[in-house]
C-alpha positions as CSV (number, residue, x, y, z in Angstrom):
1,X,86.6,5.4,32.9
2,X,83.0,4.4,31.9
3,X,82.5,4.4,28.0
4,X,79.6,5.9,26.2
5,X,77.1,6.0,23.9
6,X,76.3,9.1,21.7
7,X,73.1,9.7,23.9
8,X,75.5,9.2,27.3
9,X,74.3,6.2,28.1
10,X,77.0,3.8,29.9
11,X,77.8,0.7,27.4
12,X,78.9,-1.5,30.4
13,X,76.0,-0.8,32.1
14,X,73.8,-1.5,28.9
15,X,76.1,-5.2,28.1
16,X,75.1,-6.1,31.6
17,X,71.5,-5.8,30.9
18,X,71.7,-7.3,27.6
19,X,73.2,-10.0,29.1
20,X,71.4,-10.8,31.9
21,X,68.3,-10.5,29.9
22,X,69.7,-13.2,27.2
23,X,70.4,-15.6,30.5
24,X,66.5,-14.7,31.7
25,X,65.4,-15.6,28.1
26,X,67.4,-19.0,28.0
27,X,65.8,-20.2,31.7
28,X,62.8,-19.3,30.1
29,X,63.5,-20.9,26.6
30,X,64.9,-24.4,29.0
31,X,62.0,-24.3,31.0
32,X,59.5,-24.6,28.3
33,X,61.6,-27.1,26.4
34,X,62.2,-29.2,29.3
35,X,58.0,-29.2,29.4
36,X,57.8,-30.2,25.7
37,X,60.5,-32.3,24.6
38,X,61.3,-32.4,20.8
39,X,61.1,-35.9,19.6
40,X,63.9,-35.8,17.0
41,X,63.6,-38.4,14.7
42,X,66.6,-40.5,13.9
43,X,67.6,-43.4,12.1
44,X,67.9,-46.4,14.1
45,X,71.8,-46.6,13.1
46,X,72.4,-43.7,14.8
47,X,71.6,-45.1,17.9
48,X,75.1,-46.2,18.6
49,X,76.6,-42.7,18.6
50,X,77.6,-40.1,20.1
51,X,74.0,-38.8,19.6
52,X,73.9,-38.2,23.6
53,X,75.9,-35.3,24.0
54,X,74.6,-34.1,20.8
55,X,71.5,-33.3,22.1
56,X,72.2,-31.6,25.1
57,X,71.8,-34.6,27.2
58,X,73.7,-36.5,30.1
59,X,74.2,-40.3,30.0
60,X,72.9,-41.9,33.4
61,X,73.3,-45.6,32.8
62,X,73.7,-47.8,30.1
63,X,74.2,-51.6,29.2
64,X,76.0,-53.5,26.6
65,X,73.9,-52.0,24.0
66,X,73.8,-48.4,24.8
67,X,72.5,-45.4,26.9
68,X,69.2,-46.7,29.1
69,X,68.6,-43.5,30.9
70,X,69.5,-40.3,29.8
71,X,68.8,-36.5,31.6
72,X,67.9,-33.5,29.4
73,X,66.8,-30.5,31.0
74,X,65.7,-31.4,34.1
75,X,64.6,-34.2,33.5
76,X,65.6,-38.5,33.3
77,X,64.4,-39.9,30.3
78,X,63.9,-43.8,29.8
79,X,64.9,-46.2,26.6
80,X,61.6,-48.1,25.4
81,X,61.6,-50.0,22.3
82,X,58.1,-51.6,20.5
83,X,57.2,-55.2,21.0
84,X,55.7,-55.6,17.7
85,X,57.4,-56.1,14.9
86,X,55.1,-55.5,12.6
87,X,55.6,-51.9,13.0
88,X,59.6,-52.1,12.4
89,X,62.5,-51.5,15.0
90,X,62.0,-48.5,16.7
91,X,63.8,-47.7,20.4
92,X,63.0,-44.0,22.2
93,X,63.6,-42.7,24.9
94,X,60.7,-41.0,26.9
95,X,59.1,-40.3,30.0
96,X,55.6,-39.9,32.2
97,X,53.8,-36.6,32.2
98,X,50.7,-37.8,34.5
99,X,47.4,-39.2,33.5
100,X,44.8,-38.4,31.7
101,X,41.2,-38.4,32.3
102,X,40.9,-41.9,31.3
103,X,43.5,-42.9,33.7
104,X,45.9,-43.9,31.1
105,X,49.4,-42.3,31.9
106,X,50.6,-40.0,29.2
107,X,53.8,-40.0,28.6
108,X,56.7,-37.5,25.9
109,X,59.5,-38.8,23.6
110,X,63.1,-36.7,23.5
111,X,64.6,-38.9,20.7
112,X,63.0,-41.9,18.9
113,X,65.4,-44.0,16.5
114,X,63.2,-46.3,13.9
115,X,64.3,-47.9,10.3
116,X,65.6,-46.3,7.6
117,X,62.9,-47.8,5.6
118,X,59.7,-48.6,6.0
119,X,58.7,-52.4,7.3
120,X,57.3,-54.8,5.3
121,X,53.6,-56.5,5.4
122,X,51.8,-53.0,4.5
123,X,47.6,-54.0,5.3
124,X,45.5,-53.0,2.4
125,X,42.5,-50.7,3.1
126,X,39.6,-52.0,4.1
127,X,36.4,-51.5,2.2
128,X,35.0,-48.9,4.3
129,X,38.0,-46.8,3.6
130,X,38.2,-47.7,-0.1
131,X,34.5,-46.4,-0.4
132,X,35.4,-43.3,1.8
133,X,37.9,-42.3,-1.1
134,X,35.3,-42.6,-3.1
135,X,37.0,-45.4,-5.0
């Protein structure tokens, strides 16, 4: 026997719809996500973790150090790290959307992990900035 509402509507009928309408709206809510990645921002300790599964994501490969690729919806995502250290230890994990007009390939970060703190050696402004500020 069928339950109903007060206006006779079927309640099974109406917690399918619901719920195949919250599964529609998840696709939906994955596919756009998977199209713009988040970038989380993590400290570079955390790398070590368990941050993988944390974010939703599968571990593909790895090496002594940790997870190289990773897949998060729908897509593989590769580990990068900065060659200058001037800028502090940073490693993310990203991966090419195309080019752009210029030719240069564009590419989007799921997860970068950098230094607690900032690095050392900050540049001072240059004069043309200084007199900008009005300094």
């Amino acid at each position: 026997m069928a339950t109903t509402t007060g206006n006779g509507t079927d309640t099974s009928a109406l917690f399918g719809l619901l719920t195949e309408t919250l599964k529609r709206m998840e696709l939906a809510m994955m596919a756009m996500a998977s199209q713009h990645p988040p970038n989380w921002r993590k400290p570079l300790s955390d790398y070590g973790g368990n941050w993988v599964s944390r974010v939703g994501a599968h571990e593909i490969k790895r090496d002594p150090y940790g997870p190289t690729v990773v897949w998060w919806m729908g897509h593989y995502y590769l580990r990068r790290c900065g060659s200058n250290p001037k800028y502090g230890a940073a490693i993310w994990f990203s991966r090419r959307v195309g080019s752009g007009e210029d030719g240069e390939s564009g590419y989007v970060r799921l997860i970068t992990f950098s230094q607690e703190s900032p690095p050392a050696g900050v540049e001072p402004l240059p004069d043309y900035v200084v007199k900008a500020l009005g300094y």
